[in-house]
NUDREN-390658 format. One record per residue: x negated, y negated, z negated of N, C-alpha, C in turn; residue number from 1. Coordinates in Angstrom, 1 decimal, decimal comma, always signed. Layout:
N
[zati [X Y Z] [X Y Z] [X Y Z] NUM]
...
% end
This chain:
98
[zati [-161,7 -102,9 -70,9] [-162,4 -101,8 -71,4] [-161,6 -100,5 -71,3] 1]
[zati [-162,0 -99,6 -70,4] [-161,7 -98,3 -70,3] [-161,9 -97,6 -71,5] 2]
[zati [-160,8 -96,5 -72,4] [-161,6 -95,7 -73,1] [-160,8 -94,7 -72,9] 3]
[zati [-161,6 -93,3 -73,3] [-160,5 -91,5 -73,1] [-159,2 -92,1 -74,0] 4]
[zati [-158,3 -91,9 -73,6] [-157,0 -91,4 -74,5] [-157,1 -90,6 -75,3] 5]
[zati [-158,2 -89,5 -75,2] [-157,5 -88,2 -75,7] [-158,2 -88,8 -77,3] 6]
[zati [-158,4 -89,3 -77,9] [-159,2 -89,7 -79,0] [-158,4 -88,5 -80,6] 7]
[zati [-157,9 -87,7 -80,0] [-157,6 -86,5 -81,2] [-157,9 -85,9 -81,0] 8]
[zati [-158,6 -85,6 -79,9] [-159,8 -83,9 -79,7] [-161,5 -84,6 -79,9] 9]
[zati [-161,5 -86,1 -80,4] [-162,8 -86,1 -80,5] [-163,1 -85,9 -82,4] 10]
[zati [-164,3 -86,1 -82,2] [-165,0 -86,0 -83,8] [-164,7 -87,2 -84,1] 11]
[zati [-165,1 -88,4 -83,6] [-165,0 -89,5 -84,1] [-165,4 -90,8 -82,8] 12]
[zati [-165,3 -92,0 -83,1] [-165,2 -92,9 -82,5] [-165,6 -94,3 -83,1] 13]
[zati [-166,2 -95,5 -83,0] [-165,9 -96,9 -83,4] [-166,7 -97,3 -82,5] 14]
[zati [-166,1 -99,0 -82,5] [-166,4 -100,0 -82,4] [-166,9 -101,2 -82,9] 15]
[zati [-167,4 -102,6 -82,2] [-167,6 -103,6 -82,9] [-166,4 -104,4 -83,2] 16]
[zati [-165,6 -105,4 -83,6] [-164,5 -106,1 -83,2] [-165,0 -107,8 -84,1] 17]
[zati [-165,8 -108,8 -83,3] [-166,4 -109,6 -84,2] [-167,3 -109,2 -84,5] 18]
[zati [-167,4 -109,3 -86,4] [-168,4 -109,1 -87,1] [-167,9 -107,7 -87,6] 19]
[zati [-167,0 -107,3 -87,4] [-167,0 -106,0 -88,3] [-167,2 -104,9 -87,4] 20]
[zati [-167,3 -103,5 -87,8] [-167,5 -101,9 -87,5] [-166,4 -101,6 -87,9] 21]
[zati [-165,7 -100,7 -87,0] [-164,6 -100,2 -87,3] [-164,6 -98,8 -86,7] 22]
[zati [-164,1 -97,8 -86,9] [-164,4 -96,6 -86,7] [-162,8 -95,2 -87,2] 23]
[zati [-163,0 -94,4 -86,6] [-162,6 -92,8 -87,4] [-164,1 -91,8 -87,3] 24]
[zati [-163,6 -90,9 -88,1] [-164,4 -90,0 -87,6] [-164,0 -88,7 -88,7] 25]
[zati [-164,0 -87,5 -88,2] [-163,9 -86,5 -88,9] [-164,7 -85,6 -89,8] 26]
[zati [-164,6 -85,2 -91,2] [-165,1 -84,8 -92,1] [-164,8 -83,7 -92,4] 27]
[zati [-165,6 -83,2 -93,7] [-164,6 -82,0 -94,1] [-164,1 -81,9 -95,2] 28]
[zati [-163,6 -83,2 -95,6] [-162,2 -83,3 -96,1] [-161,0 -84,2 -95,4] 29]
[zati [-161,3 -84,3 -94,2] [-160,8 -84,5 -93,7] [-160,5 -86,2 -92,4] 30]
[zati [-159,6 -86,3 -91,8] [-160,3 -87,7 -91,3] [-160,2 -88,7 -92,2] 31]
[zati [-161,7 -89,6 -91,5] [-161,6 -91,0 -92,5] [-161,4 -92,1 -91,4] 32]
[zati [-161,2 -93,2 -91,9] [-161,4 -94,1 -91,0] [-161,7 -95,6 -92,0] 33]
[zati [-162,9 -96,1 -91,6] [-164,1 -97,3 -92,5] [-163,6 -98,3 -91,3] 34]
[zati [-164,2 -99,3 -92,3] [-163,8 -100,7 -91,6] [-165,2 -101,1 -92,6] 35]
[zati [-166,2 -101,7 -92,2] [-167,8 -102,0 -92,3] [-167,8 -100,7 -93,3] 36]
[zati [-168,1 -101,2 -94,6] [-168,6 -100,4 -96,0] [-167,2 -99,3 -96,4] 37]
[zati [-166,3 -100,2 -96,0] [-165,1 -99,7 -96,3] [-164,6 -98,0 -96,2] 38]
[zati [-164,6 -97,3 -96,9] [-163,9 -96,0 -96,1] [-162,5 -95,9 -96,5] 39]
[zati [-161,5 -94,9 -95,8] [-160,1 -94,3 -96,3] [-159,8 -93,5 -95,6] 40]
[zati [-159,6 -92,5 -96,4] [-159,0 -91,5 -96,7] [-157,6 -91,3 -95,5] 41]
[zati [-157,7 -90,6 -94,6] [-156,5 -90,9 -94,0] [-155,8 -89,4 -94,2] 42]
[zati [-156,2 -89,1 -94,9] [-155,0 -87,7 -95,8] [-154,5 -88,2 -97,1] 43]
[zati [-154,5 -89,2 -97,7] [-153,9 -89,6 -98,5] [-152,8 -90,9 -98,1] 44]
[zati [-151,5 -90,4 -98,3] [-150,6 -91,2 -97,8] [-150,1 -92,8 -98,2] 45]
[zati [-151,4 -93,3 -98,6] [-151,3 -94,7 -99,1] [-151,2 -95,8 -98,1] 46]
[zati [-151,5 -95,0 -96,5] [-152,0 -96,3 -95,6] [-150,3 -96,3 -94,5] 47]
[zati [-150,6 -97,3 -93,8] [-149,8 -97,6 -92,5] [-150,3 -98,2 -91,7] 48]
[zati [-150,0 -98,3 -90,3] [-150,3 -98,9 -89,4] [-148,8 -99,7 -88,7] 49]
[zati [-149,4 -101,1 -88,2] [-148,2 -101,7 -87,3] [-148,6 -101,9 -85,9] 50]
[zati [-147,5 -101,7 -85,2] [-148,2 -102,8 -83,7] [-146,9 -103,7 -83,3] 51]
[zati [-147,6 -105,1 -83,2] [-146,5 -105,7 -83,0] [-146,8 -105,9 -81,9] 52]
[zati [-145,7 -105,9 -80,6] [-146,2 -105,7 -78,9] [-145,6 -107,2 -78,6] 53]
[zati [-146,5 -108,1 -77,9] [-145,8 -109,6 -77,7] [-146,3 -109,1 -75,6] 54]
[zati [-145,9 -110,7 -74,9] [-146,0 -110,2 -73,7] [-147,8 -110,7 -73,4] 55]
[zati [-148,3 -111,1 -73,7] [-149,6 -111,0 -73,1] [-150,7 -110,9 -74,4] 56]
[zati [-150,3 -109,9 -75,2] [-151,2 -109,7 -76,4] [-150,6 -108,4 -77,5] 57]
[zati [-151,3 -107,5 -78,1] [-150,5 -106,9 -79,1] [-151,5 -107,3 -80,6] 58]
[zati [-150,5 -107,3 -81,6] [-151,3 -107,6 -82,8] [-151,0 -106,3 -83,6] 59]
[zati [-152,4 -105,1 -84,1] [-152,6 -104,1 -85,0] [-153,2 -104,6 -85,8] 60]
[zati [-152,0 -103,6 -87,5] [-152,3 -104,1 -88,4] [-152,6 -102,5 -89,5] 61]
[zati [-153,6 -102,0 -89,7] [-153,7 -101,2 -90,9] [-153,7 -101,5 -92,5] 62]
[zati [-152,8 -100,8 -92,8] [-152,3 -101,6 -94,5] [-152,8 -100,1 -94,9] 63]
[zati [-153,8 -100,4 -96,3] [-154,0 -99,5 -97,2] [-153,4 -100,0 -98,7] 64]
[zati [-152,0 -99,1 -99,5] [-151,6 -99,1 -100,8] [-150,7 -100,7 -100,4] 65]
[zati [-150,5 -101,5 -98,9] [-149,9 -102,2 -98,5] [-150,7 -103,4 -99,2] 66]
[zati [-151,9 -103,4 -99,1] [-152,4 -104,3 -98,3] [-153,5 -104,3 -96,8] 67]
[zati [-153,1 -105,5 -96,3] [-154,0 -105,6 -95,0] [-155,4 -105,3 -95,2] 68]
[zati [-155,7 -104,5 -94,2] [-157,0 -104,1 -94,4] [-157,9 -104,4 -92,8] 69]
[zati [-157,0 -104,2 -92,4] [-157,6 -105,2 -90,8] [-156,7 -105,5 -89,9] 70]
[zati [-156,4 -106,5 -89,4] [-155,3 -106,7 -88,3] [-156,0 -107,7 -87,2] 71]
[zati [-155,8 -106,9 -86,0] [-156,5 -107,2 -84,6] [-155,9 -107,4 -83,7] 72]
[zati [-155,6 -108,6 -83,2] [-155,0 -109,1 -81,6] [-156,0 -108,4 -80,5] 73]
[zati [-155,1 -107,9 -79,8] [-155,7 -107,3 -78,8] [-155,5 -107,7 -77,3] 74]
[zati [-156,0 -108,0 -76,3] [-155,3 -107,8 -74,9] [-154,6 -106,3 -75,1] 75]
[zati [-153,4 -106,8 -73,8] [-152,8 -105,5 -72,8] [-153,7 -104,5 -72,7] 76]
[zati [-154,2 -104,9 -71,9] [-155,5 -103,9 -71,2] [-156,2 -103,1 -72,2] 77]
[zati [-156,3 -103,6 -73,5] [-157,5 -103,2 -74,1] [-157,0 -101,7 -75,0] 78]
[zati [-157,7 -100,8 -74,2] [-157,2 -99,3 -74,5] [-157,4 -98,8 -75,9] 79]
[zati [-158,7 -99,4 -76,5] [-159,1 -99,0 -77,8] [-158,1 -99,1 -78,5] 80]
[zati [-157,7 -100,2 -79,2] [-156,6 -100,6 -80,5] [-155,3 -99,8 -79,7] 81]
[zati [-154,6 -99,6 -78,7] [-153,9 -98,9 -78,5] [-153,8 -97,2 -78,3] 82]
[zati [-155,0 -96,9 -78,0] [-155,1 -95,8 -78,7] [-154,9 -95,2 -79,9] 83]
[zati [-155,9 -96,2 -80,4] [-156,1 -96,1 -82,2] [-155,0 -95,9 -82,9] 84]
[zati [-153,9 -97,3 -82,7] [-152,7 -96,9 -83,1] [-152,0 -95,8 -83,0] 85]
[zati [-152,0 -95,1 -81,4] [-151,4 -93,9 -81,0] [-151,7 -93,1 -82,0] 86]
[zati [-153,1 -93,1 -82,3] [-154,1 -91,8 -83,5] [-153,1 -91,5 -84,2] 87]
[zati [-153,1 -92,6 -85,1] [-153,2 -93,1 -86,5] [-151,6 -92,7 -86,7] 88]
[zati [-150,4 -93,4 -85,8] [-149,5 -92,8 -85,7] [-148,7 -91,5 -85,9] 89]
[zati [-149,9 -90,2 -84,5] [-149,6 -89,0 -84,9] [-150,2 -88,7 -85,7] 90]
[zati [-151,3 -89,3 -87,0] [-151,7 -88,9 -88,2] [-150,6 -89,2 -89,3] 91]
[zati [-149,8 -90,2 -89,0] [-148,6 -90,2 -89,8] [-147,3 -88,9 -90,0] 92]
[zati [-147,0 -88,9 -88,6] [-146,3 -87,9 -88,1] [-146,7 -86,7 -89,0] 93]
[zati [-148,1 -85,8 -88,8] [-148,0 -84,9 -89,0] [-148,1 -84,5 -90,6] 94]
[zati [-148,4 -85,8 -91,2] [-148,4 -85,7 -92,7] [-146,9 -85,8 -93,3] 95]
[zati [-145,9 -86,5 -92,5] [-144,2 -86,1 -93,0] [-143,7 -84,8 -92,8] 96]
[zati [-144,3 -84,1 -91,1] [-144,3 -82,9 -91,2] [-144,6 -81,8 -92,1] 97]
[zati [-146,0 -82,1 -92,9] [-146,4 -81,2 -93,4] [-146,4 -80,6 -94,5] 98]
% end
């Protein structure tokens, strides 16, 4: 699965993964990112994200208040979850910055 990189100049984005919806998308208070019913707040600095990189697979894990809130094996290839990570990443970054 091809997808843009640039996923920080969009409004928003999701997927299927299984049975769930997973998603960002921007508001005006700011970004959220839902997992089905779920929403969170990704201006409030309760969450993290991991990626653990193995050789034919990566496993992303988003922790909210440090618990798991979705963790996804991914192929190499698969641009989404590594993107996503990238996101979520420099959404961390700019909230130590800020």
């Amino acid at each position: 699965m091809k997808v843009n990189r640039s996923l920080m100049t969009r409004t928003g984005f999701y997927t299927k993964v299984g049975t769930d919806m997973i998603g960002i998308y921007l508001s005006s208070e700011g970004p959220k990112m839902f997992i089905n019913r779920e929403t969170f707040d990704l201006q409030n600095p309760c969450w993290d994200v991991e990626m653990v990189m193995g050789k034919t697979n990566h496993l992303i894990s988003f922790y909210w208040c440090g618990e798991v809130k979705l963790s996804v094996r991914c192929e190499l290839e698969n641009e989404l979850f590594v993107s996503l990570y990238h996101y979520l990443g420099c959404r961390t970054n700019e909230q130590r910055l800020a």
